[in-house]
C-alpha positions in Angstrom: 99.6 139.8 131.7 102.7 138.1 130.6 101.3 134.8 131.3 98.4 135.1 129.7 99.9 136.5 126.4 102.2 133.3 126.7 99.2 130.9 127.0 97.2 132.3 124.3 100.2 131.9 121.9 100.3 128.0 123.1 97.0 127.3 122.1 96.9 129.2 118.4 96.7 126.6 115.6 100.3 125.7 114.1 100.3 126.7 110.8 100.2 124.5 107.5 103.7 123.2 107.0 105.7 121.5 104.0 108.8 119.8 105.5 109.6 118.4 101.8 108.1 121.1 99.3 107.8 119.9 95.6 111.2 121.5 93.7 110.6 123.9 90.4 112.7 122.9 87.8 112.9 126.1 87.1 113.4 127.7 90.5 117.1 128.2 91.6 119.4 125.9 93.9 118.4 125.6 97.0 121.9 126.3 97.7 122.9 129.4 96.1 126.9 129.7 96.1 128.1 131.8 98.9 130.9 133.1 96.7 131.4 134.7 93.3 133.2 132.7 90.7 137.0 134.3 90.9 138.2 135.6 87.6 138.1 133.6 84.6 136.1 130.8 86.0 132.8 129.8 85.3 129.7 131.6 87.3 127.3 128.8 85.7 127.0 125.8 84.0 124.4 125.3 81.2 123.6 121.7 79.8 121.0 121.7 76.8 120.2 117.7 76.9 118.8 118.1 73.3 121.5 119.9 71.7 124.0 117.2 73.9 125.9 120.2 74.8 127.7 121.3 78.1 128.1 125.2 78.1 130.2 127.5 80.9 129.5 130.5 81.0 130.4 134.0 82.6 127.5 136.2 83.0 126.1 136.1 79.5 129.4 135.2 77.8 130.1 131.6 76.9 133.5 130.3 78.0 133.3 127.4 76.6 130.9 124.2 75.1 131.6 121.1 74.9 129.4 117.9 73.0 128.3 115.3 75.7 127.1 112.4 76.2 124.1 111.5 78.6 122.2 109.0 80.4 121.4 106.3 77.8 117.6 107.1 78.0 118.5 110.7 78.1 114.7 112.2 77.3 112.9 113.3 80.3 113.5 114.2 84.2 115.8 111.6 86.2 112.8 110.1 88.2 114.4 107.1 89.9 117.3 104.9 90.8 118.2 102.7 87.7 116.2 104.8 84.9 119.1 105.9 82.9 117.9 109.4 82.6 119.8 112.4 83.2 117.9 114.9 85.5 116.8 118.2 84.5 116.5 121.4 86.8 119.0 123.3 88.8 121.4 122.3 90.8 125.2 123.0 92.5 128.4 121.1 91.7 129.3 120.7 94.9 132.1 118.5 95.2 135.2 116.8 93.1 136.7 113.7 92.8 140.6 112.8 91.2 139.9 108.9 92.1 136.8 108.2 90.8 136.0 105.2 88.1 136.1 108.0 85.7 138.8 110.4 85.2 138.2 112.9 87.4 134.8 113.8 88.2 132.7 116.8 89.7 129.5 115.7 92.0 126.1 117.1 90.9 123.7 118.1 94.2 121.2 115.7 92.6 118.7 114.5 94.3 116.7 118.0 95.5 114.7 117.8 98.2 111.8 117.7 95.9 113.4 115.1 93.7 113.8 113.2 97.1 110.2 114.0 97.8 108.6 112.7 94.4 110.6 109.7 94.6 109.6 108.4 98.1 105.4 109.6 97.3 106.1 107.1 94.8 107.9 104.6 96.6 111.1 104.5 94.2 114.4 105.5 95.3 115.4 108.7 93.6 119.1 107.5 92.1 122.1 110.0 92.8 125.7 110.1 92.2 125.3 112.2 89.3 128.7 113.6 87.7 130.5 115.5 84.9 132.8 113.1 84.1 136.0 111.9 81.5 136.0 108.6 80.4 136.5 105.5 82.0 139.8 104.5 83.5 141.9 101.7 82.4 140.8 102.6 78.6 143.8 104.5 78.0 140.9 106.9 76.3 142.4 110.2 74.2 138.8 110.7 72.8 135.1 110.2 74.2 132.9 107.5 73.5 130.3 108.3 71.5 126.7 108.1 71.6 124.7 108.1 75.2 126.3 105.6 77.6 125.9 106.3 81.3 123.7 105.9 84.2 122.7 109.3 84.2 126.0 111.5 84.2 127.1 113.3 81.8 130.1 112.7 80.3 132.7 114.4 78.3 136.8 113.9 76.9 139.5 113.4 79.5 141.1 116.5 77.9 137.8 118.5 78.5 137.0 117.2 82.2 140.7 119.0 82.5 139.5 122.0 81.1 136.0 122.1 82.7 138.0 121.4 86.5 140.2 124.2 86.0 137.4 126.2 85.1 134.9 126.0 87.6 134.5 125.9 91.9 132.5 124.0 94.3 129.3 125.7 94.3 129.1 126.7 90.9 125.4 126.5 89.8 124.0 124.1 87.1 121.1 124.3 84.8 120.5 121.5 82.8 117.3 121.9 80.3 115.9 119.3 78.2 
């Protein structure tokens, strides 16, 4: 009896599978944090692209906002390598970096899966090494540049990288809306 229940599962149909489902903007990380933010740190990050503001916030409190600067063409969804577009959706910092080109930077976990997966269906690579980042080094730099002047990051003072470090964890979450 055994036997045959195992032989009747071998020949069932396998059922539909996505190995690369599209990502919602809208849906959240794929990655959920496995910790809660310890006091007085950020639980999220908001960035409203059209406002060119940085928000963290604490439940429904804002810590703190900061003006940014973007991708230098900042409308619309990151889409590929080399488009200058900062994406939009949700997504983890989920590492930092004291020696980057910029002072100090934190890593942003895109590309998604789905970003990945809309990328290759169209044959494009999807970009990535997307940061919050200070200004360049070697411009001795006490303010920001203005305007919208990177690749796709988003940038902000050296004095407010500082503050935004200090302030948040690996895994925080990231929503950054058009």
């Amino acid at each position: 009896m055994i036997i045959a229940a195992v032989l009747s599962m071998g020949s069932a149909p396998a059922p539909a599978m996505s190995y690369l489902p599209i990502a919602d903007p809208s849906a959240p990380p794929t990655h959920a944090p496995s910790h809660r933010a310890p006091p007085g740190k950020a639980d999220r990050l908001v960035v409203k692209k059209a406002e060119r503001r940085l928000y963290l916030m604490q439940g429904d409190r804002t810590l703190r906002s900061y003006e940014i600067a973007l991708g230098f063409q900042p409308i619309g969804h990151k889409t590929r390598e080399g488009d200058g577009r900062t994406p939009e959706g949700r997504y983890l910092l989920d590492r930092r970096n004291d020696r980057s080109r910029f002072y100090k930077a934190l890593h942003i976990s895109y590309p998604s899966p789905g970003d990945r997966w809309r990328a290759e269906r169209r044959g494009e690579p999807p970009g990535g090494m997307i940061l919050i980042h200070g200004q360049p080094n070697g411009k001795n730099r006490s303010t920001r540049i203005e305007d919208d002047w990177t690749l796709g990051c988003i940038a902000v003072s050296n004095r407010e990288i500082d503050e935004i470090w200090s302030l948040t964890v690996d895994g925080t979450s990231i929503e950054i809306l058009p």
